[in-house]
N, C-alpha and C positions, 0 to 999 in steps of 0.2 A: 265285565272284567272285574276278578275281584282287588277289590285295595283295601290298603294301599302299598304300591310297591315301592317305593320310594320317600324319600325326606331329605332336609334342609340339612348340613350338618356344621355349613359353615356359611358366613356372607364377608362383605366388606365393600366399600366404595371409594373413591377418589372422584373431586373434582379440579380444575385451575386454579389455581393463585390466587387470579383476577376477580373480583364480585365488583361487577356495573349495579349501579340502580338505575333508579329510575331517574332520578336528577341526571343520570350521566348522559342522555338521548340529547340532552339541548346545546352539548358541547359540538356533537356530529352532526346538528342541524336540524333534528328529528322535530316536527313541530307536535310535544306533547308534555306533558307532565305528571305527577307524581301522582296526585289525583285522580287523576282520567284511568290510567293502569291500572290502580289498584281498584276502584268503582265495577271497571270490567272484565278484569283475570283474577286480582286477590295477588297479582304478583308484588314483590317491591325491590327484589334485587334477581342476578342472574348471574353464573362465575362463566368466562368468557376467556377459551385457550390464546395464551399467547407462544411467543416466540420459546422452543422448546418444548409444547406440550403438543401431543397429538391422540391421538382412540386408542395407539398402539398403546402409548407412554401409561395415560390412564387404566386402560385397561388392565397391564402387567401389574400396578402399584392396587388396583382393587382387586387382584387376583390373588396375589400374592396374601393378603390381608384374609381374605375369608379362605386360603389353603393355612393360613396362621390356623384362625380358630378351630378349623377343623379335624388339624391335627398330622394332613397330610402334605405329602411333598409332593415335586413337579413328575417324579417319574412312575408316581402310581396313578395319574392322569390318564383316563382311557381314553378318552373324546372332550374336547370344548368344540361346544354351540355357543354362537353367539350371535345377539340380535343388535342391528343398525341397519342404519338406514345413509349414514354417514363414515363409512370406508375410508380409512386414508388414503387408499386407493384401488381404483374397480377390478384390479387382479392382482395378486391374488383376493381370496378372500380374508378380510379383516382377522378371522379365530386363527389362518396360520399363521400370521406375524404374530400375534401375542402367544401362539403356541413356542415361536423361537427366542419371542422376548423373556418368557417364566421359562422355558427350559423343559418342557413337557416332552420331552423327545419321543416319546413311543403314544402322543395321543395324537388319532384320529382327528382331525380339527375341519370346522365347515359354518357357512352362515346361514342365519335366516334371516330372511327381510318380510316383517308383518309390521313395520313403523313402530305407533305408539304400544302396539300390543306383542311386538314379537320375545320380550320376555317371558310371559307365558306362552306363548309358543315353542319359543324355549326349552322349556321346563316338561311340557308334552312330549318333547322331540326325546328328551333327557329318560325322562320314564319311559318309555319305546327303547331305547337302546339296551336301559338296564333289565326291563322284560323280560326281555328276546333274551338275555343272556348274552350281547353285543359290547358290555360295560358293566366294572363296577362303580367305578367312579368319574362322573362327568362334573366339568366346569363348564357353571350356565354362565353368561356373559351376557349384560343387554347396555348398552351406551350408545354415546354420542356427542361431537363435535360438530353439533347442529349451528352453530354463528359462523362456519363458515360455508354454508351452502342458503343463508340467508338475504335478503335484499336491506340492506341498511339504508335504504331509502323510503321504505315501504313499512308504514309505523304500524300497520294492523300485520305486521307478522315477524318484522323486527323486534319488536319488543316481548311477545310472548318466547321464543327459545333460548337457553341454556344450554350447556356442557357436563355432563359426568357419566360418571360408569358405576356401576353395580354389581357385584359377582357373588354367585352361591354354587357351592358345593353342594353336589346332589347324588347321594347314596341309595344303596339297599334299606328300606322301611323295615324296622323293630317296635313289637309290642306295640301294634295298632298304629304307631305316629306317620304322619307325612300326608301324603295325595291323597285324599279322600274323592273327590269329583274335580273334572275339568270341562268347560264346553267353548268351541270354536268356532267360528262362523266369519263369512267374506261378501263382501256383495262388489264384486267389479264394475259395477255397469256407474259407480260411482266415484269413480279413481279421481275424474277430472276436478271434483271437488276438492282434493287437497293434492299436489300434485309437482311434480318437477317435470315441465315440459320440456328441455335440453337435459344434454349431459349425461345421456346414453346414447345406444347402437342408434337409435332412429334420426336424431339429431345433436350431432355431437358437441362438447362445448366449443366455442369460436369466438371471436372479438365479438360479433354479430349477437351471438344468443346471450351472451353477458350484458351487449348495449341496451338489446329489446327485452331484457327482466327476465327471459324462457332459460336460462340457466337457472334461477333461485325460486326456493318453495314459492307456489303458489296456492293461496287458501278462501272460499268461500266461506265466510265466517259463521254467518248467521245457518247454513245449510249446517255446516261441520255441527254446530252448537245441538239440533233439532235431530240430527241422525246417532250422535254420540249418546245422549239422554236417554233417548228408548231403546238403545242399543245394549246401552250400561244394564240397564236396568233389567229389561229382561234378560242378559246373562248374570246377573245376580239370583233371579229365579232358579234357571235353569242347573245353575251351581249347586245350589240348596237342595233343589230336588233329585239332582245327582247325589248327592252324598246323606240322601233323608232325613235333611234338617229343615228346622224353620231359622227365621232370623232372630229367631230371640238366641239362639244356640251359637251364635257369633260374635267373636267377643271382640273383632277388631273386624277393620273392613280399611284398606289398602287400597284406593284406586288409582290407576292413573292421574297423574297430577300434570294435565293440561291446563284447570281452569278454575275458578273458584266456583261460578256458578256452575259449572257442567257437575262439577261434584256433589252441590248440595242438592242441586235438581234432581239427580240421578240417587240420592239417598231419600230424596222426598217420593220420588216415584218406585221404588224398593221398599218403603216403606221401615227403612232405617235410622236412627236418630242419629244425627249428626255427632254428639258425644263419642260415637263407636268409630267415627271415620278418619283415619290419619290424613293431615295435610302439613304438606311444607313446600306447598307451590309458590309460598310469599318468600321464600330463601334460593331457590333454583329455576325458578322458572318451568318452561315444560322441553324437560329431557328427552323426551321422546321412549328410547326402550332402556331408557336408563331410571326412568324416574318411580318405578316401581321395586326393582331391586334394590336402591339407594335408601328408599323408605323403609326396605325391608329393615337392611343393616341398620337404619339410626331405632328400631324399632325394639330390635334385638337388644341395643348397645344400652341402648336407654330406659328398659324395663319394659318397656310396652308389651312386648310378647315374653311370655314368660312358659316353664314346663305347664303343656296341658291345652296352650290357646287355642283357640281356635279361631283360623282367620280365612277372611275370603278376599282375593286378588281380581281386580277386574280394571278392564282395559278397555282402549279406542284407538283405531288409528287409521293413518293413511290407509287406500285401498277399497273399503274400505272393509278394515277387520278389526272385528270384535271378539273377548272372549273373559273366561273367568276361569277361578281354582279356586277349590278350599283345602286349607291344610290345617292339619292337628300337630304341634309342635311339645 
């Protein structure tokens, strides 16, 4: 297929109010501290929805924000995609409440759920519509209101999730800019490794699945950690050799921000220097499908990506799915 069809033309994010640290776990009993955290994620704080804030709330305020930059308004909106994993609630779908909260009245709205990765998923889905000639203009959306489908009891999974949302506007590609390669990939047979056992069709939520923990994420850490690295990494290949670059030709690299070491790991096995890789997992925590687009927007805002960059996107997530993008901006 030739590209790229598509480009960025606008971002924006919002998070909560609230920023917990790490000091704040010993107020709810958490037996941990400041240290320990930061030794094992690189995290040190997390913004945490309170009363008033919800995916919808968020999502419309970081939508809003990157249809600013981009220059467009809510009725020239063909479609929003949006990735979560954390729905305010399991019907409808998350993209039509934010479709009635921004006003988008004539766009097509629907989700995707690929967890930590489904912003590029996304952003696939985004470039297929506008292809086909389906869309010109889509809102990608990837967030999450992950502390509250968390166990605050449970300190190896409490502590790593955050809250925010991410939005990018994604147009028709001018003069070479935008999608240059994408690659996807799933392996099912691995789901139980990070995983919400209650709280859908099969077993619904109850006092019962909330008492016995099978309501809130469940996560093998050390598995997730060893699957995500080789995963990152060879779609960071595969990306490159999609769009027939080496990594010297990459001027920024954008991962998923689960982990500190999953990051540096997966830039040492990519064979990328850490100088080239944005992190601000030590500010958010791990967003989920929020923490790529979020990054994007502080990237934009902040000089990082500038006319010409060229950047590569790569992700991990529940499921388990993997994948990456390069874009010329």
């Amino acid at each position: 297929m030739k590209r790229p069809h598509v480009m960025f033309t606008g971002t924006g994010r919002a998070v909560p109010k609230r920023i917990m640290t790490n000091h704040d776990f010993a107020a709810i009993g958490i037996e941990t501290d400041d240290a320990w955290i930061v030794d094992r994620t690189g995290i040190r704080q997390r913004h945490v929805a309170g009363p008033g804030e919800s995916l919808t709330s968020l999502a419309a305020e970081a939508s809003k924000t990157a249809m600013a930059a981009a220059g467009v308004n809510a009725a020239e909106i063909d479609a929003i995609v949006m990735a979560t994993v954390s729905p305010d609630h399991l019907l409808p779908a998350a993209a039509v409440e934010v479709q009635a909260a921004i006003g988008a009245s004539r766009a097509a709205a629907f989700d995707v759920d690929a967890a930590c990765t489904g912003w590029i998923y996304a952003v696939v889905v985004a470039e297929g519509l506008i292809a086909t000639g389906n869309a010109e203009t889509v809102l990608v959306i990837g967030g999450e209101v992950l502390t509250r489908i968390v166990n605050w009891k449970d300190r190896n999974t409490c502590v790593l999730f955050g809250d925010g949302v991410g939005a990018t506007i994604v147009k028709r590609a001018t003069k070479g800019k935008g999608l240059l390669s994408s690659y996807l990939r799933t392996d099912g047979t691995l789901a139980k490794l990070l995983w919400r056992p209650a709280g859908g069709g099969e077993m619904a939520a109850s006092d019962a699945t909330i008492a016995d923990g099978s309501f809130w994420v469940h996560m093998q850490g050390r598995e997730v950690f060893k699957h995500a690295v080789r995963s990152m990494a060879d779609a960071c290949e595969r990306a490159l050799d999609g769009a027939k670059l080496s990594a010297d030709s990459v001027d920024l690299v954008i991962p998923h921000q689960a982990n500190v070491r999953i990051i540096e790991a997966t830039a040492k096995h990519a064979n990328i220097s850490m100088d080239k890789v944005y992190v601000n997992v030590d500010r958010y925590g791990n967003t989920s499908a929020g923490s790529i687009p979020i990054a994007l927007d502080e990237c934009i805002r902040s000089g990082r990506i500038t006319d010409g960059s060229t950047v590569m996107f790569v992700g991990f997530g529940a499921g388990f799915t993997w994948g990456s993008l390069i874009v010329r901006f």
